[in-house]
VMD Tcl script that builds the backbone (N, CA, C; Angstrom):
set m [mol new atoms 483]
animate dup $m
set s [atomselect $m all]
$s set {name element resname resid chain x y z} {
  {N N UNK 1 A -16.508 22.797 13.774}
  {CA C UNK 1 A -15.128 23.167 13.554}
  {C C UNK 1 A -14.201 21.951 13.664}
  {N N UNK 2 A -14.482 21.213 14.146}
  {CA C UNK 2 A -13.453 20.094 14.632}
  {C C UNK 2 A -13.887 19.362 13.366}
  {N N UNK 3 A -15.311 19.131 13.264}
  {CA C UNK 3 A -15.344 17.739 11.831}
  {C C UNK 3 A -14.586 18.442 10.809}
  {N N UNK 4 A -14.532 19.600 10.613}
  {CA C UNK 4 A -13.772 19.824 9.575}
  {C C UNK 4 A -12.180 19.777 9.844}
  {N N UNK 5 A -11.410 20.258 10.647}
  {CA C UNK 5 A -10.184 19.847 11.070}
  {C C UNK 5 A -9.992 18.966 10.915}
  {N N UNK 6 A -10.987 17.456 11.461}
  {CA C UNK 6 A -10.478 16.111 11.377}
  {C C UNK 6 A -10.956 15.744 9.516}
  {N N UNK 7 A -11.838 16.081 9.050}
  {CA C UNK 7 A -11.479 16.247 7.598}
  {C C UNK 7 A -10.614 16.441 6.954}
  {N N UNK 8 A -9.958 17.806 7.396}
  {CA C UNK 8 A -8.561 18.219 6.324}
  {C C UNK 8 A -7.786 17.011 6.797}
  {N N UNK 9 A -7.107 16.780 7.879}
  {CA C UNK 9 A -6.077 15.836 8.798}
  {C C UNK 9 A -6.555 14.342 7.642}
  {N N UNK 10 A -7.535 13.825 7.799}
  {CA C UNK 10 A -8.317 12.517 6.735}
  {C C UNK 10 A -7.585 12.894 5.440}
  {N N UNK 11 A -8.420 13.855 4.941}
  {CA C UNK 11 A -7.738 13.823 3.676}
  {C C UNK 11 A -6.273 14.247 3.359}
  {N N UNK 12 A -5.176 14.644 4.127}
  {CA C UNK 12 A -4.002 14.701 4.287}
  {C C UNK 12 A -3.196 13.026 3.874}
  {N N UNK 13 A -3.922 12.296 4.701}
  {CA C UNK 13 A -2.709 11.089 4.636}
  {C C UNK 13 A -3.677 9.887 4.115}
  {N N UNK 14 A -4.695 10.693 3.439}
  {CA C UNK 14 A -5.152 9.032 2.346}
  {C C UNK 14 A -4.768 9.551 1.239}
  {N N UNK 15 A -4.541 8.422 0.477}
  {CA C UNK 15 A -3.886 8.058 -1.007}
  {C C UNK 15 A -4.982 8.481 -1.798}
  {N N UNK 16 A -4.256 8.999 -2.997}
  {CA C UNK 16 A -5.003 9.962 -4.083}
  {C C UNK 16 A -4.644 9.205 -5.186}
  {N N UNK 17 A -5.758 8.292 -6.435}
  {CA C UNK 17 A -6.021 7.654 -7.079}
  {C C UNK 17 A -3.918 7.864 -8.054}
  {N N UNK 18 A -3.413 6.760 -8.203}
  {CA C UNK 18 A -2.735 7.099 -9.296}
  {C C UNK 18 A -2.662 6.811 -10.365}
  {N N UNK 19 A -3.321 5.942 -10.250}
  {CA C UNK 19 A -3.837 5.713 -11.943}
  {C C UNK 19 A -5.070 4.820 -11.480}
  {N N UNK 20 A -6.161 5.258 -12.479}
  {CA C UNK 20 A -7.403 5.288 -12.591}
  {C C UNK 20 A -8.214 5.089 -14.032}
  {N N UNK 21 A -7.653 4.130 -14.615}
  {CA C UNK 21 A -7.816 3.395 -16.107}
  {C C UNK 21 A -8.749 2.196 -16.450}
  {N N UNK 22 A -8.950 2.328 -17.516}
  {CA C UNK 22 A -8.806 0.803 -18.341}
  {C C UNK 22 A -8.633 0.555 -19.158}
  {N N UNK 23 A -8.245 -0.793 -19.362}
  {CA C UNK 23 A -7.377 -1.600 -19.770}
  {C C UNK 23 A -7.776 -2.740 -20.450}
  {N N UNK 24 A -8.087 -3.082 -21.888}
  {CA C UNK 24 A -7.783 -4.257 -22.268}
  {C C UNK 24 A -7.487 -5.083 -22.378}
  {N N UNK 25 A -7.708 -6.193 -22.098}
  {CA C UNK 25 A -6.382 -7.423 -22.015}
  {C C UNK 25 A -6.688 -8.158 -23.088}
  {N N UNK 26 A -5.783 -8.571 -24.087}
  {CA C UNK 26 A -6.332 -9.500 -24.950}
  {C C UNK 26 A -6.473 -11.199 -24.709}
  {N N UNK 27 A -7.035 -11.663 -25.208}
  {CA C UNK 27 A -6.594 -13.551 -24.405}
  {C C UNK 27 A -5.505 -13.861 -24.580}
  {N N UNK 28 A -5.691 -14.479 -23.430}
  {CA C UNK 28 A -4.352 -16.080 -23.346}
  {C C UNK 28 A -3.324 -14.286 -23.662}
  {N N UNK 29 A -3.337 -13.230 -22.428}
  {CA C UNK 29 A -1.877 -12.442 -22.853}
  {C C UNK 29 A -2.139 -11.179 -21.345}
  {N N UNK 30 A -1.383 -10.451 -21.268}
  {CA C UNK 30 A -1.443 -9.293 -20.310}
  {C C UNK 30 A -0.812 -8.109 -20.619}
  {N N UNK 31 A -1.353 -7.307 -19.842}
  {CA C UNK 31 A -0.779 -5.603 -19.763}
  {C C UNK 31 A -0.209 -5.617 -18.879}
  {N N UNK 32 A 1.041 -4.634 -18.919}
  {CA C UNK 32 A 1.637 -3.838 -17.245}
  {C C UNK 32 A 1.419 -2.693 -17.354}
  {N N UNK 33 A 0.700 -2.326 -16.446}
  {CA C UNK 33 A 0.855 -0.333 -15.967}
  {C C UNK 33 A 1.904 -0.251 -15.372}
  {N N UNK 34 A 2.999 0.509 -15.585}
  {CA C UNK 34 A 3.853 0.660 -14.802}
  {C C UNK 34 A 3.451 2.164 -13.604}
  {N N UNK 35 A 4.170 1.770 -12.049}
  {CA C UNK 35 A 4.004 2.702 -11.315}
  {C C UNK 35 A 4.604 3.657 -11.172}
  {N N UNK 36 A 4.244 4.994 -10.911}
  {CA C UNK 36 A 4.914 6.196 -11.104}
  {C C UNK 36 A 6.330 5.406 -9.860}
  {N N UNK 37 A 7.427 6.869 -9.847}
  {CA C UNK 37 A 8.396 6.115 -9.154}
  {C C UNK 37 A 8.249 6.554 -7.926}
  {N N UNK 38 A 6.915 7.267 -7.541}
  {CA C UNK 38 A 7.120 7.234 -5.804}
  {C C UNK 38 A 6.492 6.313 -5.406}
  {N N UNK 39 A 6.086 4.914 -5.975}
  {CA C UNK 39 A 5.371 4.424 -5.448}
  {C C UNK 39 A 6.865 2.788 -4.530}
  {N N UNK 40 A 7.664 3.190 -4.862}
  {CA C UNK 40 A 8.613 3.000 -3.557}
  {C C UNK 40 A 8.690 3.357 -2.590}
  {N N UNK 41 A 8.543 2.395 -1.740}
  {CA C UNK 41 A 8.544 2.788 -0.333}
  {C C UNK 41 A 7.161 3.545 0.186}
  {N N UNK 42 A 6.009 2.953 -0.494}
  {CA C UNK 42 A 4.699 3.291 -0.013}
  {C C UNK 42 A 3.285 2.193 0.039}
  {N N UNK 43 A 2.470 2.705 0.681}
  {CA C UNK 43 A 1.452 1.816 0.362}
  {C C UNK 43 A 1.035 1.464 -0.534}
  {N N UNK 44 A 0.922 0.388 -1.418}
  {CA C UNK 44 A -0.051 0.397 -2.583}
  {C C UNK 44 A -1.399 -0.392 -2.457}
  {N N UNK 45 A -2.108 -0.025 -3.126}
  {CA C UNK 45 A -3.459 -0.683 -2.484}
  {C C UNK 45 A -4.153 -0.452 -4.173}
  {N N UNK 46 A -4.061 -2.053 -4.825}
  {CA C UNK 46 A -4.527 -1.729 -5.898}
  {C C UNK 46 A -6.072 -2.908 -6.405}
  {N N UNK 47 A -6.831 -2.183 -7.113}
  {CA C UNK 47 A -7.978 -3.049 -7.492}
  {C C UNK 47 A -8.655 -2.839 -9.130}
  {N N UNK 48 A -9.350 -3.875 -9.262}
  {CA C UNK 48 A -9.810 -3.896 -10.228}
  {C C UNK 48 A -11.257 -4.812 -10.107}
  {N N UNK 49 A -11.471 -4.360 -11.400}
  {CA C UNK 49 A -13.322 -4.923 -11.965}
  {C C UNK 49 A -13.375 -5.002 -13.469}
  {N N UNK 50 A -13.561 -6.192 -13.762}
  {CA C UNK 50 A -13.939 -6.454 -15.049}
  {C C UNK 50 A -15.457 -5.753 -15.571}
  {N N UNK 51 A -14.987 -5.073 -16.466}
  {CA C UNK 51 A -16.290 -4.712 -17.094}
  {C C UNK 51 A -17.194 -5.219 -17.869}
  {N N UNK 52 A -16.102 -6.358 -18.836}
  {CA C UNK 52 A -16.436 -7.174 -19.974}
  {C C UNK 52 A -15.516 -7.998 -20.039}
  {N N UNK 53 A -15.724 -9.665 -20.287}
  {CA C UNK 53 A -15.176 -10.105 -20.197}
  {C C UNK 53 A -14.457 -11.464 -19.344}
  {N N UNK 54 A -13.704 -12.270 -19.541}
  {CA C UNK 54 A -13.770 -13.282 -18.231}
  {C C UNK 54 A -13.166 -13.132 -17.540}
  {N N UNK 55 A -12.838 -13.618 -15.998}
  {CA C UNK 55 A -12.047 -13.335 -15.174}
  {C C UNK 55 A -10.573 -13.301 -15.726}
  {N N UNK 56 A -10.102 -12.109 -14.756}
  {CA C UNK 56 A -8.441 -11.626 -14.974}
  {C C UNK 56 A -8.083 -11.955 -13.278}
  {N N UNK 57 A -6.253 -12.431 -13.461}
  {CA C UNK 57 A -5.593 -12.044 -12.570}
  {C C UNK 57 A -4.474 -10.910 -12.527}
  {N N UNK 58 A -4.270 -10.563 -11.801}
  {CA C UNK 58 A -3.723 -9.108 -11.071}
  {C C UNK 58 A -2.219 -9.128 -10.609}
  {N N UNK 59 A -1.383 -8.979 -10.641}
  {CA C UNK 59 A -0.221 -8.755 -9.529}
  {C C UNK 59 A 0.610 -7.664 -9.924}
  {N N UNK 60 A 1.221 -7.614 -8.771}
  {CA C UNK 60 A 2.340 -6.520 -8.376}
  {C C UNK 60 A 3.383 -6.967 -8.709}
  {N N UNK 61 A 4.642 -6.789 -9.469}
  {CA C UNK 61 A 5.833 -7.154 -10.066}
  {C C UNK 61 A 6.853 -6.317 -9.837}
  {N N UNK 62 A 7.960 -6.559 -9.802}
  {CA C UNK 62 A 9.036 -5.544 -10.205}
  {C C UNK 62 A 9.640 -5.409 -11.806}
  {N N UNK 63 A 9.555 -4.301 -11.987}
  {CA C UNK 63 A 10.128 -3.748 -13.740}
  {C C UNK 63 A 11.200 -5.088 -14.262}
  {N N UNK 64 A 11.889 -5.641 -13.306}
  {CA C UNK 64 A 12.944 -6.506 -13.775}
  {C C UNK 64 A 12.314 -7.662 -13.837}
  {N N UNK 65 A 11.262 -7.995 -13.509}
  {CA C UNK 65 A 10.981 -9.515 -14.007}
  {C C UNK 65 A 9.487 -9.205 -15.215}
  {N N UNK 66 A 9.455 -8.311 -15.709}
  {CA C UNK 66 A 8.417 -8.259 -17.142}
  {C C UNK 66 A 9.041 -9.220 -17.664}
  {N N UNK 67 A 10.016 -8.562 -18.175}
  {CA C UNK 67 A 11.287 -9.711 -19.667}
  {C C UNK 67 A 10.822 -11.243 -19.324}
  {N N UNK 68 A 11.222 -11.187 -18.312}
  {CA C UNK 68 A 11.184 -12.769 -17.777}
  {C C UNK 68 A 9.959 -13.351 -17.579}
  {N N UNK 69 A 8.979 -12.927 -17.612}
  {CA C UNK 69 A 7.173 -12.897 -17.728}
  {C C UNK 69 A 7.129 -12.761 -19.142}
  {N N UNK 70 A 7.355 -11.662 -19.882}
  {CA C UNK 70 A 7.244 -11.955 -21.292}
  {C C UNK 70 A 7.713 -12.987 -21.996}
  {N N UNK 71 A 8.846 -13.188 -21.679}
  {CA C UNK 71 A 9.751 -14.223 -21.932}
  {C C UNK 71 A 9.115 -15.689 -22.302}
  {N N UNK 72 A 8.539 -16.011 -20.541}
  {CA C UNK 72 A 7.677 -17.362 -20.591}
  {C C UNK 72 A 8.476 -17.990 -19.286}
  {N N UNK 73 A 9.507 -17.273 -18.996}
  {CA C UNK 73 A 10.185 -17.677 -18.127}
  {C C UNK 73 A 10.016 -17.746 -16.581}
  {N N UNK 74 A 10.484 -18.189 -15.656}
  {CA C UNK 74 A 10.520 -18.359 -14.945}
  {C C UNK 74 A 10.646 -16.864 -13.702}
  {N N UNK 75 A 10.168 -16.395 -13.009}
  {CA C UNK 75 A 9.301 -15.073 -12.360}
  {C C UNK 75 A 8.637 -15.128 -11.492}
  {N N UNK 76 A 8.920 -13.915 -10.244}
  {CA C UNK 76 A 8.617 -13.466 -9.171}
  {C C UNK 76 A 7.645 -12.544 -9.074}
  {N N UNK 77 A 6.533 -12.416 -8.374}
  {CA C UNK 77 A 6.011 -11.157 -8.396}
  {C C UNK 77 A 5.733 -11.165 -7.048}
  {N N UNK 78 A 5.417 -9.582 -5.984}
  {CA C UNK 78 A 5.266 -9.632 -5.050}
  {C C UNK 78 A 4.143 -9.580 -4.168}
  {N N UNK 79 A 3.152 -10.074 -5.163}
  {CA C UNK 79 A 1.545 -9.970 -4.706}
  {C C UNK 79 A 0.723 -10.686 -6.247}
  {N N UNK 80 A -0.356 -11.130 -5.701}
  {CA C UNK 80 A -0.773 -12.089 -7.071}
  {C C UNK 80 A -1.837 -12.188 -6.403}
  {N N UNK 81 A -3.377 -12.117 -6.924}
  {CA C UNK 81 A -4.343 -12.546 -7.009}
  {C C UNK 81 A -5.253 -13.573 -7.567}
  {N N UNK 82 A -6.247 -14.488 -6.885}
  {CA C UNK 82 A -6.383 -15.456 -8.237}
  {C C UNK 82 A -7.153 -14.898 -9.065}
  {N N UNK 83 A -7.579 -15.250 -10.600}
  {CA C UNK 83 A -8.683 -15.128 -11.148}
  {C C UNK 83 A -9.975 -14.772 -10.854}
  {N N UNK 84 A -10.562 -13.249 -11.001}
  {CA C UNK 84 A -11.750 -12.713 -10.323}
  {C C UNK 84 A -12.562 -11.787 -11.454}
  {N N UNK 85 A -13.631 -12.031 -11.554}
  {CA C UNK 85 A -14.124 -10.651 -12.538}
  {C C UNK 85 A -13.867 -9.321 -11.080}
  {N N UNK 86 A -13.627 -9.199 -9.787}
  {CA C UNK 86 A -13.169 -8.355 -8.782}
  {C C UNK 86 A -12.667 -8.501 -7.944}
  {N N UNK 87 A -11.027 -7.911 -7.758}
  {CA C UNK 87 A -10.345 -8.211 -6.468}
  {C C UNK 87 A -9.860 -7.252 -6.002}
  {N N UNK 88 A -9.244 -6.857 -5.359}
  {CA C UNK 88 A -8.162 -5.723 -4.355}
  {C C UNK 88 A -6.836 -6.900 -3.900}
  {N N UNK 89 A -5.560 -5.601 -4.343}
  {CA C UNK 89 A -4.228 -6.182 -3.710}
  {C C UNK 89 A -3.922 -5.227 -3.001}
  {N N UNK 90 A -3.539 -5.393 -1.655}
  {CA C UNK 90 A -2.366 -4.943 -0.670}
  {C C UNK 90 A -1.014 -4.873 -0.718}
  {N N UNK 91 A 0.005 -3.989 -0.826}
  {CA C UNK 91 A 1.669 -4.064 -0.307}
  {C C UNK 91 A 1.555 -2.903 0.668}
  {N N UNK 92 A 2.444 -3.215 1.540}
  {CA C UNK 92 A 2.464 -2.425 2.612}
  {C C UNK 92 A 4.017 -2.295 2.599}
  {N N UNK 93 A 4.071 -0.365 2.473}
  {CA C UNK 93 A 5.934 -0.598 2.341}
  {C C UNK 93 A 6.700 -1.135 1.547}
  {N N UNK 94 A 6.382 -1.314 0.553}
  {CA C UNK 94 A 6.963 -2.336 -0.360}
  {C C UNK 94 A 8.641 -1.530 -0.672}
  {N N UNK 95 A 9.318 -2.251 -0.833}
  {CA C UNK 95 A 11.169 -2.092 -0.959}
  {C C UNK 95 A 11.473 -0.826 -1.901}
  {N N UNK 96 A 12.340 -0.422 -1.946}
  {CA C UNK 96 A 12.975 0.755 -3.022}
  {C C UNK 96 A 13.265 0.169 -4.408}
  {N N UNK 97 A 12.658 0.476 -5.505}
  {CA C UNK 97 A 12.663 -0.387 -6.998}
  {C C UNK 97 A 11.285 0.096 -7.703}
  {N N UNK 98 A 11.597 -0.109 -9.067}
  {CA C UNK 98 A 10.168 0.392 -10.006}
  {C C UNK 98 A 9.709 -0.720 -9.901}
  {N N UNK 99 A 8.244 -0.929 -10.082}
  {CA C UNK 99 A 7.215 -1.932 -9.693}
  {C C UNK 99 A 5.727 -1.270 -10.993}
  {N N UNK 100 A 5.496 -2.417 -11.644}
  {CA C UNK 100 A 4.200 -2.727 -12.240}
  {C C UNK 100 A 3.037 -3.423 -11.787}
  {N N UNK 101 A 1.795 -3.088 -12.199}
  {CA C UNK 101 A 0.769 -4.090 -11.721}
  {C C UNK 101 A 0.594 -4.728 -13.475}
  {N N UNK 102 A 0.119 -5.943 -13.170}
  {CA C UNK 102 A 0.240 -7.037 -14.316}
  {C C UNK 102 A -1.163 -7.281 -14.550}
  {N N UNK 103 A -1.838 -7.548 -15.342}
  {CA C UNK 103 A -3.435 -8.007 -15.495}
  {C C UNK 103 A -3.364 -8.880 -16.611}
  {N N UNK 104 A -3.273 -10.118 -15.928}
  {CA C UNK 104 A -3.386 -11.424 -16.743}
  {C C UNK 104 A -4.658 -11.818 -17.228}
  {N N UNK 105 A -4.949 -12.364 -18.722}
  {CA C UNK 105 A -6.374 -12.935 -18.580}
  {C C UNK 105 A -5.720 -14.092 -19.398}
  {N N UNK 106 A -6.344 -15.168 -18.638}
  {CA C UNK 106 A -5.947 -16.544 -18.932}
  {C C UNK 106 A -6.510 -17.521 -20.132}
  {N N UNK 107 A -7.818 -16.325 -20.292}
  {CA C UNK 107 A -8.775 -16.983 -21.083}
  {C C UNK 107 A -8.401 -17.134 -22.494}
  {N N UNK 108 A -8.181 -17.768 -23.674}
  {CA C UNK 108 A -7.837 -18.291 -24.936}
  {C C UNK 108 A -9.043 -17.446 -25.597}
  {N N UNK 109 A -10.218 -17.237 -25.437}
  {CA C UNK 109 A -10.980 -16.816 -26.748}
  {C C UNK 109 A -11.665 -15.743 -26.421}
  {N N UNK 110 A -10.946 -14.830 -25.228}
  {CA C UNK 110 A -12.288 -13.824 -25.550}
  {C C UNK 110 A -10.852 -12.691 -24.414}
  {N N UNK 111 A -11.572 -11.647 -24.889}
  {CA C UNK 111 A -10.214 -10.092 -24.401}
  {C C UNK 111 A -11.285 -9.647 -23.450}
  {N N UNK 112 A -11.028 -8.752 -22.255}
  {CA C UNK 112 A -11.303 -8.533 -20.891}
  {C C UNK 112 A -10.969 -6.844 -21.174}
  {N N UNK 113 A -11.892 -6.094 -20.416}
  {CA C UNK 113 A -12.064 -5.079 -20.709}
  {C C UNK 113 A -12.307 -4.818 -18.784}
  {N N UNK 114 A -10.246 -4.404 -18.249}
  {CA C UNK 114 A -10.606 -4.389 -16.887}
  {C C UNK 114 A -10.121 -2.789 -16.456}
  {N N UNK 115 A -11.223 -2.381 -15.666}
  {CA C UNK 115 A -10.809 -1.244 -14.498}
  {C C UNK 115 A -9.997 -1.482 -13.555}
  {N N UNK 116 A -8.772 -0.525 -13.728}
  {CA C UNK 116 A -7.919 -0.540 -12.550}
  {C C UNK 116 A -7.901 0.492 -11.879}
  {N N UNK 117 A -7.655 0.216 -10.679}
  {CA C UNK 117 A -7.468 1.712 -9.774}
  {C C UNK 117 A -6.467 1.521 -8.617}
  {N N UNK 118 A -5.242 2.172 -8.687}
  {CA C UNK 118 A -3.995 1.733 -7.594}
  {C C UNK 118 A -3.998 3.042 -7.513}
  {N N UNK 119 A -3.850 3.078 -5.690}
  {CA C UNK 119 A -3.281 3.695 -4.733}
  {C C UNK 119 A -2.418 4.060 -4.150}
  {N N UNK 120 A -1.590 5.049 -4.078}
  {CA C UNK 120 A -0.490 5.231 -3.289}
  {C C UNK 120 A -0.654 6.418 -2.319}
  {N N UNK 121 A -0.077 5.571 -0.920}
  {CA C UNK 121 A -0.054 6.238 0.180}
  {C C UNK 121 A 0.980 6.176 0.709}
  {N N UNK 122 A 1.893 7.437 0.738}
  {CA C UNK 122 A 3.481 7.332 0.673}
  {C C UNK 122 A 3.122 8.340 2.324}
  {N N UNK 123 A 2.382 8.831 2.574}
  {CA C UNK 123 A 2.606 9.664 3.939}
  {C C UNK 123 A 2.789 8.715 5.001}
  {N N UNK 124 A 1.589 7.608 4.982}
  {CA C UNK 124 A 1.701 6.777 5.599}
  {C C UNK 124 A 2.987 5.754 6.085}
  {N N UNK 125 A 3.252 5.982 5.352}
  {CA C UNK 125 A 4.683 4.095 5.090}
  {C C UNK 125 A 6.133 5.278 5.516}
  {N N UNK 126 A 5.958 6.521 6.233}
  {CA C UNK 126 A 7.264 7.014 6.572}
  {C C UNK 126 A 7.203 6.198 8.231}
  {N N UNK 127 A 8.809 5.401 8.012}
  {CA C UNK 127 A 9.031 4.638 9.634}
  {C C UNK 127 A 10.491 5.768 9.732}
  {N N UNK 128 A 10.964 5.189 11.282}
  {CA C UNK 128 A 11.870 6.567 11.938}
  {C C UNK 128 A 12.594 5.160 12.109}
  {N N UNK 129 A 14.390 5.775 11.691}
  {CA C UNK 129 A 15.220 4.737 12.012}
  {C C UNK 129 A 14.981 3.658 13.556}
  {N N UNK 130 A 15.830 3.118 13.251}
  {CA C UNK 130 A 15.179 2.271 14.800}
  {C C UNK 130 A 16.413 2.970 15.844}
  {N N UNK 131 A 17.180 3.335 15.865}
  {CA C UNK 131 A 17.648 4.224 17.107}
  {C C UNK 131 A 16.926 5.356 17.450}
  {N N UNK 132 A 15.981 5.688 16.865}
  {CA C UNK 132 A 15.428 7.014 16.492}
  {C C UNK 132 A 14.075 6.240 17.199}
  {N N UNK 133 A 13.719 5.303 16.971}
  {CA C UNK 133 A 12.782 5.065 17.535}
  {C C UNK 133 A 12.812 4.458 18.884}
  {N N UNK 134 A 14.068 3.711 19.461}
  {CA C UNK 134 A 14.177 3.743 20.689}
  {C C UNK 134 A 13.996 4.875 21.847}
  {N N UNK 135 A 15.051 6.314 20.931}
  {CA C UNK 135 A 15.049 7.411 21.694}
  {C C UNK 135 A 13.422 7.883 21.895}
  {N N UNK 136 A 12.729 7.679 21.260}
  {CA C UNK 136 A 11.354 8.154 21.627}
  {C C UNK 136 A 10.817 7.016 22.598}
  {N N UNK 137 A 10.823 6.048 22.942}
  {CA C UNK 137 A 10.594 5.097 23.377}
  {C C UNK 137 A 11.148 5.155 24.875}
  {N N UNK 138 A 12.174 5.232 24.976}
  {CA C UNK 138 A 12.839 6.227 26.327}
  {C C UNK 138 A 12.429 7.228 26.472}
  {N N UNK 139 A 12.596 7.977 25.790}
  {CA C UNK 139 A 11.543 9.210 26.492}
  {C C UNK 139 A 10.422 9.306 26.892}
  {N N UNK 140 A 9.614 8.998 25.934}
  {CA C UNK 140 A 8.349 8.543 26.205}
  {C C UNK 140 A 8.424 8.017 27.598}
  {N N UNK 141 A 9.070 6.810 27.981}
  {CA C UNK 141 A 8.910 6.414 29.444}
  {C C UNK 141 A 9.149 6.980 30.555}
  {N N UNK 142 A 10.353 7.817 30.351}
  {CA C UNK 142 A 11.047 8.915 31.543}
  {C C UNK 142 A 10.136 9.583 31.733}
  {N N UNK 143 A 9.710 10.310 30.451}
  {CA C UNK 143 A 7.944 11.501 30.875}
  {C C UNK 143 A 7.482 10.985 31.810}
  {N N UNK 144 A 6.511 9.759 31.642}
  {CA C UNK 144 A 5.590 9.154 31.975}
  {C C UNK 144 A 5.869 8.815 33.399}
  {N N UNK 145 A 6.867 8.053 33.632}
  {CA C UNK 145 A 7.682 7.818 35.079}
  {C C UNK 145 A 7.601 9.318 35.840}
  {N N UNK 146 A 8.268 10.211 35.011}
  {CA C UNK 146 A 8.587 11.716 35.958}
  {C C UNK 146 A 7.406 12.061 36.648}
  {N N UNK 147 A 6.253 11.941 35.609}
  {CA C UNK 147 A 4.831 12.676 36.048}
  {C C UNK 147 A 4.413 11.848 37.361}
  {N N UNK 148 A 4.524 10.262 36.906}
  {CA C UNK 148 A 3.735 9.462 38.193}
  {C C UNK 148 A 4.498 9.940 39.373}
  {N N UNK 149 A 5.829 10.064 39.295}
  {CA C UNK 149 A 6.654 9.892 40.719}
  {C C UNK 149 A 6.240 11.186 41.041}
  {N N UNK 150 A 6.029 12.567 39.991}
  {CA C UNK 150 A 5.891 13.789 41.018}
  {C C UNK 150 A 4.522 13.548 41.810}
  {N N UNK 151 A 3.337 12.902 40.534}
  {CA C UNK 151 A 2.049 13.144 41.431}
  {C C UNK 151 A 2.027 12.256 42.276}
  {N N UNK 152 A 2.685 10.612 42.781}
  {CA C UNK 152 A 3.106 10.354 44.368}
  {C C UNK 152 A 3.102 10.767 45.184}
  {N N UNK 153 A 4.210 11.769 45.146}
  {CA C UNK 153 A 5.198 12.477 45.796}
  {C C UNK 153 A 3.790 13.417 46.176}
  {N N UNK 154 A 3.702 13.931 45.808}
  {CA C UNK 154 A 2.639 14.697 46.107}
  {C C UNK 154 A 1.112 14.581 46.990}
  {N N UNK 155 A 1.020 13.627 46.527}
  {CA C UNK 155 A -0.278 12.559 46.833}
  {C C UNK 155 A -0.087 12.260 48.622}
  {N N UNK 156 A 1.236 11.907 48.634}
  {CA C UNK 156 A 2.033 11.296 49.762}
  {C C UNK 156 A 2.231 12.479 50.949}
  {N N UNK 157 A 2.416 13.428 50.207}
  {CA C UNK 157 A 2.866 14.647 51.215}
  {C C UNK 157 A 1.032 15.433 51.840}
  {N N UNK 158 A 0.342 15.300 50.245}
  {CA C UNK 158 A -1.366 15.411 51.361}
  {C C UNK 158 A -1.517 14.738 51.922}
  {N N UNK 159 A -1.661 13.543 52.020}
  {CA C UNK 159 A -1.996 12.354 52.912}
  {C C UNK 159 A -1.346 12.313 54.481}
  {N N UNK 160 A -0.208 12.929 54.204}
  {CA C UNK 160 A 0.772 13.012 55.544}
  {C C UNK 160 A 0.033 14.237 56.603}
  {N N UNK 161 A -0.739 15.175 55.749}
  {CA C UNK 161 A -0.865 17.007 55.846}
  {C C UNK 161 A -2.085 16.451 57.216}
}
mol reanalyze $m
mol bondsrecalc $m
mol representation Tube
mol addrep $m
């Protein structure tokens, strides 16, 4: 009874595939998947595997710097991998804004045929204002204090008996 309780509870707050594709890349060029929009303000945890093809790199971007990636221009992204036929990227919490993953293949003569699979785990990445988290933090201690001083107190008065 319990493995299953702690089952449901498991599968409650892990991330459920959100996109689960592939993807072409042609040479010397890249794709963006763009991320659904809850993936603000959550975990993302994204990977890939070349199936065919030469190594690709990977990153996490925001929607506003594609242009400027397409462009040729000058661009930010907030996670970047090097060149791998297989890697995994991490953001943890990442800011409020639409966000793409990018799959670069650098290679001039031959197109990449890559599996992606990004994660979002939005149960996880909920934080409690920080006054909100003091007040638990005080409390938490007063409990803890109340209990020791009663069982003292107590302790003190058998000992006396």
């Amino acid at each position: 009874m319990w493995f299953l309780a702690c089952l449901i509870l498991a599968s409650a707050f892990s991330g459920t595939p959100a996109i689960d594709q592939i993807n072409r890349v042609p040479p010397a060029s890249w794709r963006f998947v763009e991320l659904p929009p809850d993936a603000a303000l959550a975990h993302v945890s994204a990977k890939f595997e070349v199936e065919s093809g030469p190594p690709v790199r990977m990153a996490l971007v925001e929607k506003s710097q594609i242009e400027r990636w397409v462009a040729g221009r000058r661009h930010s992204q907030v996670r970047i991998t090097p060149a791998a036929l297989k890697s995994r990227l991490y953001e943890f919490s990442i800011r409020a804004g639409d966000y793409a993953i990018a799959l670069e293949n650098p290679d001039p003569n031959q197109a990449a045929d890559v599996h992606l699979t990004v994660t979002l785990d939005v149960a996880s990445s909920i934080e409690l204002p920080r006054k909100r988290q003091l007040a638990v933090i005080a409390i938490s201690f007063s409990v803890f204090f109340g209990i020791v001083t009663l069982s003292a107190a107590r302790l003190w008065r058998a000992t006396k008996s």
